[in-house]
C-alpha positions as semicolon CSV with decimal commas, in nm:
position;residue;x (nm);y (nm);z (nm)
1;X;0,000;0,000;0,000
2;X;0,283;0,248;0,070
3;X;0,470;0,154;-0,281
4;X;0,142;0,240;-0,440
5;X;0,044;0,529;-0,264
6;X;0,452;0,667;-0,297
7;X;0,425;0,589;-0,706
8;X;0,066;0,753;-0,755
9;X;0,187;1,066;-0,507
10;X;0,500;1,158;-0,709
11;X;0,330;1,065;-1,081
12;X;0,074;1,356;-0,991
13;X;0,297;1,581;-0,801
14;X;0,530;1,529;-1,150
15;X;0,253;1,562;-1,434
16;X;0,124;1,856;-1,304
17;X;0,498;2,025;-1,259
18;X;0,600;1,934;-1,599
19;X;0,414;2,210;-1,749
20;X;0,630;2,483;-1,554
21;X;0,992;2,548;-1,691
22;X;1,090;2,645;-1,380
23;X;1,017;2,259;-1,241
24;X;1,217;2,134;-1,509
25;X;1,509;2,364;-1,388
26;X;1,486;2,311;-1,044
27;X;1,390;1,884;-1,053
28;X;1,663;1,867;-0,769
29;X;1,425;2,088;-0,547
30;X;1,169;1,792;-0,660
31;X;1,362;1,547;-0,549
32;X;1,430;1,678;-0,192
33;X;1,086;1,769;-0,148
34;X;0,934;1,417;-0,227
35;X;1,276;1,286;-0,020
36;X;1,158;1,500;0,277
37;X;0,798;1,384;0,191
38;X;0,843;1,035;0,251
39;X;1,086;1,063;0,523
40;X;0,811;1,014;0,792
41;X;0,763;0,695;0,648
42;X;1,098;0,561;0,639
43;X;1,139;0,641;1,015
44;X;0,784;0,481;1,088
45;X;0,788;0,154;0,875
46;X;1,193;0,106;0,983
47;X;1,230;-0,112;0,655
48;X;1,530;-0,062;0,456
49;X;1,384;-0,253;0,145
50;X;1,084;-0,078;0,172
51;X;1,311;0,263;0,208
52;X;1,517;0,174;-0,121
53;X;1,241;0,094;-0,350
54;X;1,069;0,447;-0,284
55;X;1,391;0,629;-0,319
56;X;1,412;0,450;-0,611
57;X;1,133;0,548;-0,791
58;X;1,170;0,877;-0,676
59;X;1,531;0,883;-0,809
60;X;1,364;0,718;-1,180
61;X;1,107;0,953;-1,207
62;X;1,245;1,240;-1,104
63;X;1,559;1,266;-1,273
64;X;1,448;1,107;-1,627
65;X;1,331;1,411;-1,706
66;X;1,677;1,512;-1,781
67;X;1,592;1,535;-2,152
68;X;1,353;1,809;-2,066
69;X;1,671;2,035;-1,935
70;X;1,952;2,196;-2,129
71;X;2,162;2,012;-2,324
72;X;2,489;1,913;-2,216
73;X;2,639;1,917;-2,563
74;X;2,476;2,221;-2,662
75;X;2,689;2,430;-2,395
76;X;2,977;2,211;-2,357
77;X;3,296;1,999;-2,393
78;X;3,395;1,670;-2,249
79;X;3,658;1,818;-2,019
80;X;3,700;2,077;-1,817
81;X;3,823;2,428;-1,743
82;X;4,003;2,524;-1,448
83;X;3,994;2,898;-1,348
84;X;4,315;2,957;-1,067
85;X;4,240;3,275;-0,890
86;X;4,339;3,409;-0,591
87;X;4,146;3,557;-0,289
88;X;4,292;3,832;-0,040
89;X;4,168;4,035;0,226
90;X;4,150;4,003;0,602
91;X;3,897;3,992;0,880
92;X;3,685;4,258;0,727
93;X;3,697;4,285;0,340
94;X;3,812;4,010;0,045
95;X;3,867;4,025;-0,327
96;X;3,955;3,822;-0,583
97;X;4,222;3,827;-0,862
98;X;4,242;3,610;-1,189
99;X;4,522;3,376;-1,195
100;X;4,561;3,102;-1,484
101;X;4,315;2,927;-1,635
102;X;4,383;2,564;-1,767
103;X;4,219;2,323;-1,974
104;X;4,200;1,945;-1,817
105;X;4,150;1,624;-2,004
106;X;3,855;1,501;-1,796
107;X;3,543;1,603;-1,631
108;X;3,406;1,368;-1,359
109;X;3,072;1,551;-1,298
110;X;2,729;1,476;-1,388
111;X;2,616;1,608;-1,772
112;X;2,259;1,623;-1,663
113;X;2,288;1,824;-1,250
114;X;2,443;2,067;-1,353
115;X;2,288;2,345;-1,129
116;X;2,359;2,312;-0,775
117;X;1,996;2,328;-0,586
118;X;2,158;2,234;-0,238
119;X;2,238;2,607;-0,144
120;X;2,553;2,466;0,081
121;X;2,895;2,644;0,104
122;X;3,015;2,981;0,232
123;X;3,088;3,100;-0,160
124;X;2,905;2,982;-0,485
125;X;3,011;3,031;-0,848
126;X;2,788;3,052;-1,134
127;X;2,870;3,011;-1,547
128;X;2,655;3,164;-1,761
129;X;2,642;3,181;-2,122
130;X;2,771;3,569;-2,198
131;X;2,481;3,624;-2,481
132;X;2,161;3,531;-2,325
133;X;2,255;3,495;-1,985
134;X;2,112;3,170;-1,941
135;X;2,253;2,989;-1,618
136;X;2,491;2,653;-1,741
137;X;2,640;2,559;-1,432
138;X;2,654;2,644;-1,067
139;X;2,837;2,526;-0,769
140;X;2,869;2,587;-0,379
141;X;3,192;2,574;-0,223
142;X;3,396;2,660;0,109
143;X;3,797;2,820;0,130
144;X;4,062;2,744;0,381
145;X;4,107;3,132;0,368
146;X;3,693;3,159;0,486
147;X;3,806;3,002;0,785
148;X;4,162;3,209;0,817
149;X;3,953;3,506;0,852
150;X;3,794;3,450;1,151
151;X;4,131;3,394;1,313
152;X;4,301;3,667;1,499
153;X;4,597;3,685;1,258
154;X;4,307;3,794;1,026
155;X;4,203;4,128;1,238
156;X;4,545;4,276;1,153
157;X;4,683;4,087;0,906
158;X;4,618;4,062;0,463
159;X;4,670;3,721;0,310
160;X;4,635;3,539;-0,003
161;X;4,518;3,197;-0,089
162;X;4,472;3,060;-0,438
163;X;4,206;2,862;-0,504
164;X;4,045;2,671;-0,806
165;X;3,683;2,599;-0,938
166;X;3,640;2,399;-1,207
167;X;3,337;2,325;-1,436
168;X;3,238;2,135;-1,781
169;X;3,478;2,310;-2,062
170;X;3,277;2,617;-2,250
171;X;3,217;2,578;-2,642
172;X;3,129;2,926;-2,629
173;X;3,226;3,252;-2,409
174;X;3,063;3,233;-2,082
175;X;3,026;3,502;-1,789
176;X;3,184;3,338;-1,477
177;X;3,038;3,493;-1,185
178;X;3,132;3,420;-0,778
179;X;2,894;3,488;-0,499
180;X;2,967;3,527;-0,112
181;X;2,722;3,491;0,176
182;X;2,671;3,876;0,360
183;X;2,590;3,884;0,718
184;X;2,249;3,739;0,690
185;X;2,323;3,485;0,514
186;X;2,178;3,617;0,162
187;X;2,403;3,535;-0,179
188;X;2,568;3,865;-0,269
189;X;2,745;3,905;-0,588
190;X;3,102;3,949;-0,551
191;X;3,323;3,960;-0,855
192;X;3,255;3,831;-1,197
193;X;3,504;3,776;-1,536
194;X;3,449;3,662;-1,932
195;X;3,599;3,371;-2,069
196;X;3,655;3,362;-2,448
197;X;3,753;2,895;-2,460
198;X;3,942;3,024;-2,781
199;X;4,157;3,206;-2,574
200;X;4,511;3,104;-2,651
201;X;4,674;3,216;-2,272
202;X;4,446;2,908;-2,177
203;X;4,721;2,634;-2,086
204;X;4,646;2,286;-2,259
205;X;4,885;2,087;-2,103
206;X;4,891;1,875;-1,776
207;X;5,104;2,077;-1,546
208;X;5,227;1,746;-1,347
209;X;5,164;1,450;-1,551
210;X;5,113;1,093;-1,298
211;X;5,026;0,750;-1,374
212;X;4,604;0,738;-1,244
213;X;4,496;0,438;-1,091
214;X;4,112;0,311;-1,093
215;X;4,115;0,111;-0,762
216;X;3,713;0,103;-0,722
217;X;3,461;0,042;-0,954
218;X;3,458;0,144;-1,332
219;X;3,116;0,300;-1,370
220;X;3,097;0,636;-1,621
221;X;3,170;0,938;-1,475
222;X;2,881;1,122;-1,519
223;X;2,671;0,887;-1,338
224;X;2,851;0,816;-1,066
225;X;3,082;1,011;-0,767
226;X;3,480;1,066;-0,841
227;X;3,721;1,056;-0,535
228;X;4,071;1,080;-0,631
229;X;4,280;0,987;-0,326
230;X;4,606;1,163;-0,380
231;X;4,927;1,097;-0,170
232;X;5,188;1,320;0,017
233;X;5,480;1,236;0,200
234;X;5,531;0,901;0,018
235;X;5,907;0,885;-0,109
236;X;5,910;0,684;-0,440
237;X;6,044;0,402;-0,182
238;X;5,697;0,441;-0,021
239;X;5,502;0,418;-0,327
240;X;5,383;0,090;-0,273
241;X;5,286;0,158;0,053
242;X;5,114;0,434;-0,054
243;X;4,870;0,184;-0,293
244;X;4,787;-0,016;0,029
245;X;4,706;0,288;0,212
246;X;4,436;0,383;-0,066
247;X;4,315;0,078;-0,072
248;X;4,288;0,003;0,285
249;X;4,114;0,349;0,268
250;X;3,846;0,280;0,007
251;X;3,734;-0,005;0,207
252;X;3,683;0,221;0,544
253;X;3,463;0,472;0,312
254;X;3,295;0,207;0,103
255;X;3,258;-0,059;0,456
256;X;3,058;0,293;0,610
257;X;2,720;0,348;0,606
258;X;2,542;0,487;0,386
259;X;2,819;0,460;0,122
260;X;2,785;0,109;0,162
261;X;2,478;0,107;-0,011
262;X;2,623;0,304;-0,330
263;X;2,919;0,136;-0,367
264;X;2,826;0,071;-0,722
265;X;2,775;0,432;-0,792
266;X;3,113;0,512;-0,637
267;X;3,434;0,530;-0,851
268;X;3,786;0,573;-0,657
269;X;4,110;0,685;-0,767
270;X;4,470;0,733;-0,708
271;X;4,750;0,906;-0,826
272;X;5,095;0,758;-0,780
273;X;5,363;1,072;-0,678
274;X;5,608;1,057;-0,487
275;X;5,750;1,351;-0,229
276;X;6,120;1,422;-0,176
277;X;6,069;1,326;0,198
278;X;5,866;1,121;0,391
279;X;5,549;1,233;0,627
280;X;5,482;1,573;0,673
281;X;5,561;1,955;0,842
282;X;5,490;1,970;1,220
283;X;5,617;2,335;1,294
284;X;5,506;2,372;1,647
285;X;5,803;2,112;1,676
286;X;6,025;2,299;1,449
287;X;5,979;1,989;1,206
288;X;5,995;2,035;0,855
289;X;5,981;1,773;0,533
290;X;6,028;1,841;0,151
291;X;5,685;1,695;0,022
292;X;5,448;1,712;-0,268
293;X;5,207;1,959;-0,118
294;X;5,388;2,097;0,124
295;X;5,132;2,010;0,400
296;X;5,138;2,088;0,762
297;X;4,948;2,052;1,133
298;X;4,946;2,332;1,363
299;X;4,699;2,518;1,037
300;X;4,603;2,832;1,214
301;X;4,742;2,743;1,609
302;X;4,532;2,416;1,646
303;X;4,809;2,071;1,631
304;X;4,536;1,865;1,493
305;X;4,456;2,068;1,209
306;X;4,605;1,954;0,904
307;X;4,612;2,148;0,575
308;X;4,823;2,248;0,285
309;X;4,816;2,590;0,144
310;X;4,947;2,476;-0,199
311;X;4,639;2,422;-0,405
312;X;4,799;2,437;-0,729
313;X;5,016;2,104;-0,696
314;X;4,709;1,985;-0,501
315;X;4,515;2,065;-0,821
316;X;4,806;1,981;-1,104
317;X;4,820;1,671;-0,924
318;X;4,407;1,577;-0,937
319;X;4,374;1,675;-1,332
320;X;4,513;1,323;-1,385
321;X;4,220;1,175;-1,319
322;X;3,840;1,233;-1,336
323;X;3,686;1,350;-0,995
324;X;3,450;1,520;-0,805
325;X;3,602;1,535;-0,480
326;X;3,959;1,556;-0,360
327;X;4,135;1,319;-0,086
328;X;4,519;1,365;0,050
329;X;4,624;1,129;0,223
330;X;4,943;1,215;0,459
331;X;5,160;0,947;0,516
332;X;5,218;1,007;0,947
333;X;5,064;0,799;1,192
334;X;4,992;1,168;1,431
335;X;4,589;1,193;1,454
336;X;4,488;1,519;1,251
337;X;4,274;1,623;0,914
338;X;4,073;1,848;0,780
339;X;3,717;1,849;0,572
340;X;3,633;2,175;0,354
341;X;3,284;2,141;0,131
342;X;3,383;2,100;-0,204
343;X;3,755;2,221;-0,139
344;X;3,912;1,926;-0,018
345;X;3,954;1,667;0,215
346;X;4,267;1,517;0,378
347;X;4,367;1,292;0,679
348;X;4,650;1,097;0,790
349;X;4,739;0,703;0,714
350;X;4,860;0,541;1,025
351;X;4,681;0,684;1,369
352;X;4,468;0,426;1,527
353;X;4,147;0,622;1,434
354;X;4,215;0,707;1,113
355;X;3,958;0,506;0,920
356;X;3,710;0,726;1,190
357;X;3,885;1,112;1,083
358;X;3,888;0,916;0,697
359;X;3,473;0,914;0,699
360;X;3,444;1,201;0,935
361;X;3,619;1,460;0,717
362;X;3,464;1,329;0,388
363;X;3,110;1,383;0,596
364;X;3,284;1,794;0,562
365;X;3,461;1,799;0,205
366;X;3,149;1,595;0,069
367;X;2,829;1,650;0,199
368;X;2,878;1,960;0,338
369;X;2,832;1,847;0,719
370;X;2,933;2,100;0,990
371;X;3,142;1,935;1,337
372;X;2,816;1,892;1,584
373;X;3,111;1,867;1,866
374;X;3,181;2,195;2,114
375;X;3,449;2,127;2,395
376;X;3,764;2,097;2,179
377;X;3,956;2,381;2,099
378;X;3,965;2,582;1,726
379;X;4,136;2,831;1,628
380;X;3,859;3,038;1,435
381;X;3,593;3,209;1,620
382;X;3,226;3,323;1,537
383;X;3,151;3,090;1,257
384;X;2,798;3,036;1,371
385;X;2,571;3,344;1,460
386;X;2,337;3,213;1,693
387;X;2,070;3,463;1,551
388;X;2,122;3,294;1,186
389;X;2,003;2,942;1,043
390;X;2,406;2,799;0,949
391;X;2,357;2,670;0,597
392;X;2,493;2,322;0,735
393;X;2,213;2,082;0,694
394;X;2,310;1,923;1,032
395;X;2,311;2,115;1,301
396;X;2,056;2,459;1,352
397;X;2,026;2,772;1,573
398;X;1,641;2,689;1,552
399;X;1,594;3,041;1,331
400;X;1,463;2,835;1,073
401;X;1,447;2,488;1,165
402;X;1,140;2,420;0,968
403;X;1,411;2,396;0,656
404;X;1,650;2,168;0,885
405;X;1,472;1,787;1,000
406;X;1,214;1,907;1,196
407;X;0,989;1,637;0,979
408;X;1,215;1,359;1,106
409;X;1,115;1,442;1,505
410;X;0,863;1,211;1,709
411;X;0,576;1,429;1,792
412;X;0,685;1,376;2,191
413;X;1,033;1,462;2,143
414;X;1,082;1,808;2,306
415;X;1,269;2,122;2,151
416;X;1,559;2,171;2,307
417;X;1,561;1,791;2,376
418;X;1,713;1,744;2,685
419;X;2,080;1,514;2,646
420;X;1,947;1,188;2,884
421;X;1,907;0,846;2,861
422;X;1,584;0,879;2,737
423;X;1,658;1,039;2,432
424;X;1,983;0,868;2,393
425;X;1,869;0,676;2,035
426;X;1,620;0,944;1,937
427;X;1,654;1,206;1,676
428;X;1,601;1,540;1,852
429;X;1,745;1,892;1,901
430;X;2,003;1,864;2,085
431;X;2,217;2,201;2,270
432;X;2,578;2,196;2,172
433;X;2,723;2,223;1,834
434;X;2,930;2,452;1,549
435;X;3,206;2,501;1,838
436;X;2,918;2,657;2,070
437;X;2,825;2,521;2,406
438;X;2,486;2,735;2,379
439;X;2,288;2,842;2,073
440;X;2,370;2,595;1,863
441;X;2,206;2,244;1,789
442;X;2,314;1,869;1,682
443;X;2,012;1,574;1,571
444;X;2,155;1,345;1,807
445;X;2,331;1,271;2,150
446;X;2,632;1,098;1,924
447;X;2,697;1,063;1,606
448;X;3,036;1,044;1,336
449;X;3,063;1,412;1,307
450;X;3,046;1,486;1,696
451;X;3,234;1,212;1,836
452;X;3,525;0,972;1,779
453;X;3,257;0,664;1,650
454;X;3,353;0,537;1,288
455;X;3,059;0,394;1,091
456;X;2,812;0,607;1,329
457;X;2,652;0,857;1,095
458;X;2,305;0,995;1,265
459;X;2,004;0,948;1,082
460;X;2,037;1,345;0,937
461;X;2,366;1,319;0,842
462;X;2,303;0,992;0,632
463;X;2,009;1,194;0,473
464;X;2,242;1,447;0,383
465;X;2,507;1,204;0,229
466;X;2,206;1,037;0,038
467;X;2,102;1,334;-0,099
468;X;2,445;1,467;-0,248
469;X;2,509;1,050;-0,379
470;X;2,215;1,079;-0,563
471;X;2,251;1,398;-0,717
472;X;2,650;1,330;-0,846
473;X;2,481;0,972;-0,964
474;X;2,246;1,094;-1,239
């Protein structure tokens, strides 16, 4: 009765939006609408089968109207163009400046979502075609140097970081546009640049040519999520040791749920480089190795975090292969990582809990999942207004919760929930999150991206993690 009631539900709710352009160009809003619809059900009933075949046939429906959209041919290559810029400023004002631009011999992205309807990320860039202004491709995003300037170095201090988007190759001259969020959280335009893809400054070569390896799956690109797992501080002794790594790491992402369930719609890569020294910088220790992306802990004060600043090798090195998302992995065995949405990810090889920091940074660099824990120490400060909804899709100052997974609650379950035994299991709203002791609110008492528990995703974060699989699989 629910599979019937599910199929008939979404066939009207699709019929009647197929008349409106604007359904066809927002079908991912569709999708997380009927997701969110059915969610009550999922909880209820508690049957996985039963949860699969409806997200199925929301999945079919939905996104076979693909045909209906714009044309991925009409706009586009079958690679892609990297635009290097850089981005200065300090605690109070940024800019950016154009770098290099490069053309790259794959693109691992969908040719049928190509407008990002998720609204995550502290920037967003848009491409638009330069004559008619017609929107080709959009993307949310977060920078290392987003975070930098909410340290205090930032208050009296200018820096640079460069940075990279990348996007489906133009066939014609398109408008490339970036967008930061302003102190309530709105989009507000923030520098914009033509592209002419005949432009002969545009550099066709690989800047760092490596052999790619395929070490998961071998399903098309466009339907399915790229990692490329690249390595630093592996000596060419090491390289071998560097292949176990990555696969000893595929298996920790691919034995977690719920990636478990996609594995098929996963595709994993590395790239074999090697560093002139093994492991990596440690400068609170005075510590220092010659290595591929010159990555270090200590990012910003904090030991744990670690970083590299050099996103152009980072980026040189990734071109090799087709991908969506970026690992490093740092060949140390000191606990320590970091997860920025759609920047990168990286972690080390050998601590005890690395397959845990493995999963729980991808949960960041991936699906765009905010840390739900509050008692460590950072080094950044005021991330989270508690007088604005965060755009993280897991945790909420309760400004706008309605948007967050208020539909997932038990009609009992109070708000605040209080953090006892009695709620221990439950999904609720519980105090403590974003760094904040107060203000600021997590789904649940533990999960993966609050505590060290590998394999322990809460209910919203898996949501979350379905959502972005499914939209990088069709």
């Amino acid at each position: 009765m629910v599979l019937e009631w599910a199929t008939i539900s979404i066939w009207l709710f699709i019929t009647i939006g197929s008349f409106s352009v604007a359904f066809i160009e927002c079908k991912k809003l569709l999708f997380n609408y009927l997701f969110h619809l059915f969610l009550p059900i999922f909880v209820a009933l508690n049957d996985r089968i039963i949860m699969k075949k409806i997200l199925l046939i929301i999945s079919v429906l939905v996104f076979s109207f693909h045909g209906l959209a714009q044309s991925f041919d009409s706009y586009f290559e079958k690679y892609s163009m990297r635009f290097d810029y850089f981005r200065t400023g300090n605690a109070n004002t940024e800019l950016i400046s154009n770098d290099i631009i490069f053309q790259e011999p794959h693109w691992g992205g969908s040719f049928v979502n190509l407008i990002d309807t998720f609204n995550y990320g502290n920037y967003k860039f848009e491409v638009l075609d330069s004559v008619s202004g017609k929107l080709l491709f959009s993307k949310g995003f977060s920078s290392l140097f987003f975070e930098w300037r909410y340290t205090d170095e930032a208050k009296f201090l200018n820096r640079s970081f460069s940075e990279s988007v990348i996007f489906p190759f133009p066939k014609k001259t398109i408008r490339l546009v970036f967008y930061i969020r302003n102190q309530s959280m709105a989009w507000e335009k923030q520098y914009e640049t033509f592209i002419n893809p005949t432009d002969y400054a545009i550099v066709k070569q690989l800047a760092f040519p490596s052999q790619s390896f395929r070490i998961h799956n071998n399903a098309p690109s466009d339907k399915a999520l790229d990692i490329v797992i690249l390595p630093e501080g592996y000596t060419a002794a090491e390289m071998q040791k560097f292949m176990n790594d990555a696969q000893r790491f595929k298996d920790y992402l691919l034995n977690c749920k719920p990636f478990d369930s996609y594995s098929s719609k996963i595709n994993i890569w590395a790239i074999a480089a090697s560093s002139m020294e093994s492991g990596t910088d440690l400068p609170g220790q005075n510590i220092w190795k010659n290595t591929l992306f010159d990555s270090h802990f200590y990012t910003f004060g904090t030991e744990r975090y670690l970083n590299t600043l050099n996103n152009k090798m980072v980026r040189h090195l990734a071109a090799n292969a087709p991908y969506d998302q970026i690992y490093i992995l740092v060949n140390t065995d000191k606990y320590g990582g970091a997860g920025i949405f759609n920047y990168y990810s990286i972690c080390t090889s050998d601590h005890e809990n690395s397959d845990f920091v493995f999963v729980h940074e991808f949960g960041h660099g991936f699906a765009g999942l905010a840390d739900e824990y509050y008692t460590s120490d950072v080094s950044t400060d005021g991330l989270y207004a508690v007088d604005l909804e965060p755009w993280e899709p897991n945790i909420t100052t309760l400004v706008a919760f309605d948007k967050k997974w208020k539909s997932m609650l038990n009609a009992q379950t109070p708000v605040p929930t209080p953090a006892t035994e009695n709620f221990k299991s439950s999904v609720g709203v519980f105090e403590g999150a974003g760094y904040k002791a107060k203000g600021v609110y997590r789904p649940k008492m533990e999960c993966t991206m609050k505590s060290v528990r590998y394999n322990d995703f809460c209910e919203v974060c898996t949501n979350a993690i379905i959502q972005m699989l499914e939209f990088y699989s069709h």
